[in-house]
C-alpha positions as CSV (number, residue, x, y, z in Angstrom):
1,X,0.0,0.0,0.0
2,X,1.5,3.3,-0.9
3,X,1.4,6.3,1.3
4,X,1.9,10.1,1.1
5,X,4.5,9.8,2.8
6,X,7.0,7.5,0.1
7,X,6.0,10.1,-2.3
8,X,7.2,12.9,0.4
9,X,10.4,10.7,0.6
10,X,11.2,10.2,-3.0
11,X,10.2,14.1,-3.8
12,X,13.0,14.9,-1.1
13,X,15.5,12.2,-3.2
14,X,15.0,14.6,-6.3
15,X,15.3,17.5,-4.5
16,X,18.9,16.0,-2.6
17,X,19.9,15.1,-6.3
18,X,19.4,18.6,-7.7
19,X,21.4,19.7,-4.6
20,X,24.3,17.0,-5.2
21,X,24.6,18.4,-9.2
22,X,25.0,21.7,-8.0
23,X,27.6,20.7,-5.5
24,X,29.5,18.5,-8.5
25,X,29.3,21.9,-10.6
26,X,30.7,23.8,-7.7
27,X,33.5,21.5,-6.8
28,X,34.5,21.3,-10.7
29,X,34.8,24.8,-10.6
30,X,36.7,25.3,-7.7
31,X,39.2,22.2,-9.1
32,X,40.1,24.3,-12.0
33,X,41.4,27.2,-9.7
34,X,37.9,29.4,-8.6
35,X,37.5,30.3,-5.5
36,X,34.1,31.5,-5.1
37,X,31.5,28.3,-4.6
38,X,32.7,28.2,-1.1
39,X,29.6,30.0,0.3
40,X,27.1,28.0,-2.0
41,X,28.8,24.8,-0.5
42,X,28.4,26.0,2.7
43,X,25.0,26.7,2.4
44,X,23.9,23.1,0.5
45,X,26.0,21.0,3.4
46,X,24.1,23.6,6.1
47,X,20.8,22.3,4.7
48,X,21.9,18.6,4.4
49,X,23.1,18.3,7.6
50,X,19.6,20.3,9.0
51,X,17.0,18.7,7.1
52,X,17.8,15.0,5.4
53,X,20.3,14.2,8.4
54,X,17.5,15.3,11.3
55,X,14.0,15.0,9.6
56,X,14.1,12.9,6.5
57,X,16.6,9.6,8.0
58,X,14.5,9.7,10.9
59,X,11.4,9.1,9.5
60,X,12.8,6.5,7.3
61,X,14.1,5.2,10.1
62,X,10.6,4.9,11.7
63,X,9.1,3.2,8.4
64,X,12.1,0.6,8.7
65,X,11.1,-0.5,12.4
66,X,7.6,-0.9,11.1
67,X,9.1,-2.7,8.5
68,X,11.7,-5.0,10.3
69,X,8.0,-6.3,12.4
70,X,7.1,-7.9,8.9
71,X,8.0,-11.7,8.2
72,X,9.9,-12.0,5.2
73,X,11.7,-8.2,5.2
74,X,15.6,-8.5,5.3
75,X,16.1,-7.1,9.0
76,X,19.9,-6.7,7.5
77,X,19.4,-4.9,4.4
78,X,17.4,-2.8,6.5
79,X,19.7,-1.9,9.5
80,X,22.4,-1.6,7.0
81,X,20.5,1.0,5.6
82,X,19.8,2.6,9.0
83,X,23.7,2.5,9.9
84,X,24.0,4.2,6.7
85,X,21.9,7.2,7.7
86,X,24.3,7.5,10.8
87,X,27.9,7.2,8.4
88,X,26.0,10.0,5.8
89,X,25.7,12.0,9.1
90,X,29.2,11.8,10.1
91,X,30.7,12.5,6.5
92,X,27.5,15.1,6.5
93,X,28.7,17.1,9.5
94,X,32.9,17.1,8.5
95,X,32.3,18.5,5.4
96,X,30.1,21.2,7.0
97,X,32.9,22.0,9.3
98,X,35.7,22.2,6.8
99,X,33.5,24.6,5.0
100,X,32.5,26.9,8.1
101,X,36.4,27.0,8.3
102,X,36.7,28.5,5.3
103,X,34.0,30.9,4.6
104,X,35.1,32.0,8.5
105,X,38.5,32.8,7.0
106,X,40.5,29.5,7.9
107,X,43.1,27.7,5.4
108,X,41.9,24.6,4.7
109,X,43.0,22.1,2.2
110,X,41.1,22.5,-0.9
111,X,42.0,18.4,-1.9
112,X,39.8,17.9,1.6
113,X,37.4,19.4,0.6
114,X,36.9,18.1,-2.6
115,X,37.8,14.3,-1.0
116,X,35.2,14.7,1.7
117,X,32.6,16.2,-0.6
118,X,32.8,13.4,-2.9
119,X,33.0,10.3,-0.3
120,X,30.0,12.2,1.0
121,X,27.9,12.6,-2.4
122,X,28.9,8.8,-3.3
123,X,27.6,7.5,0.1
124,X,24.4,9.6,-0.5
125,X,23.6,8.7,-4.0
126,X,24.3,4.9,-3.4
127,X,21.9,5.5,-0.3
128,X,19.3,6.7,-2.2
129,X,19.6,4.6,-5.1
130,X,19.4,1.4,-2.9
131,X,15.8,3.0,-1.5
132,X,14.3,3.8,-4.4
133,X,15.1,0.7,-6.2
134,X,14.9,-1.8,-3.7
135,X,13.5,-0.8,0.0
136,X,10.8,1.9,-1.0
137,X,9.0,-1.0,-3.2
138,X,9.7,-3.3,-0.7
139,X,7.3,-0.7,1.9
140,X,5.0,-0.4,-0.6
141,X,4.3,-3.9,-1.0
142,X,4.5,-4.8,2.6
143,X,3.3,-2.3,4.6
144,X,-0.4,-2.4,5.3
145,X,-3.1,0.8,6.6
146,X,-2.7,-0.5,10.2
147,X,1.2,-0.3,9.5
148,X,0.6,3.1,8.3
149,X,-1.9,4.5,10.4
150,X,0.8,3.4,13.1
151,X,3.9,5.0,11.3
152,X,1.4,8.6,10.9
153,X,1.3,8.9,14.8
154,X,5.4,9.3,14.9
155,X,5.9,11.5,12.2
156,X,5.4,15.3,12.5
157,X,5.4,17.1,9.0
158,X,8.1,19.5,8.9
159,X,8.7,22.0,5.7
160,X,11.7,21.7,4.1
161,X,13.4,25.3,4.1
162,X,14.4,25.3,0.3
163,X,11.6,23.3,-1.6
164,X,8.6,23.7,0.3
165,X,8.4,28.0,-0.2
166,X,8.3,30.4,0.1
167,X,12.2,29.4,0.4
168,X,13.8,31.1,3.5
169,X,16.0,33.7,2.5
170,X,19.3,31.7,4.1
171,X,18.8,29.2,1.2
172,X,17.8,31.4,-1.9
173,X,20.8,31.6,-3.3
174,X,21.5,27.2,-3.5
175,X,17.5,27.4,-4.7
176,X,18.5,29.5,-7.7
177,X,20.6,27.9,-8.9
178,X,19.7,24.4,-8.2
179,X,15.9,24.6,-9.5
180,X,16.0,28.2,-11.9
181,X,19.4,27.9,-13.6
182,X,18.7,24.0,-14.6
């Protein structure tokens, strides 16, 4: 059975994927000797590390109890996955503060950068790819009302900042050229 929610999840997959092109763009750039980008990065691993690391893991994290209850589910794809939300946190939050470093001014190594920014887009686009083609089909054919109606009482809806406008003003800048420039 297929809820509101799924297509909430899978909407936020695009919108991480537009987010992850811009980064790639941004990085390329800043490889061939730029230096502006830094702020824009900032910004995108600010967002990723406030919305998908504590709103959107954490619900998925609730569907995948509900789901581990189920006879027949993979219990260790599943808390592989959930393990996976906590590593994309970790790589989330040292990118974030080797770019606070420098947009505050510090030297940091631009191959750093660039090394965590890519272990951290790989990790996330593997993540995703694995839920959309595997574990959000796998909810949709398991998952029953009850399941859901269950599932409803734990979630809280939460706009996302960027795609859910008006966009706050912190994120504009990412949100013009992620979604208006493509």
């Amino acid at each position: 059975m297929k809820m509101p929610i799924i297509d909430r999840l899978h909407e936020d997959h695009k919108n991480y994927i537009k987010l992850l092109a811009l980064m790639d763009t941004l990085l390329a750039e800043l490889k061939k000797g730029s230096d502006k980008g830094y702020r824009e990065l900032y910004l995108i691993m600010n967002y990723m590390t406030r919305n998908p690391d504590i709103f959107h893991h954490p619900y998925e994290d609730i569907i995948f109890e509900e789901l581990e209850t189920i006879e027949g589910v993979d219990i260790d794809e599943i808390e592989h996955l959930k393990a996976e939300h906590n590593k994309i946190y970790q790589e989330s939050n040292a990118l974030l503060d080797e770019l606070d470093a420098v947009v505050n001014g510090h030297i940091v190594e631009k191959d750093k950068i660039h090394e965590l920014a890519q272990q951290y887009a790989d990790s996330l686009r593997e993540h995703m790819n694995t839920e959309e083609g595997k574990i959000f089909p796998m909810i949709n054919d398991k998952l029953t009302e009850a399941s859901w109606n269950k599932i409803s009482g734990s979630l809280e809806h939460v706009n996302d900042p960027i795609f859910d406008g008006p966009t706050s003003d912190e994120y504009k800048l990412i949100y013009n050229q992620a979604v208006n420039d493509k």
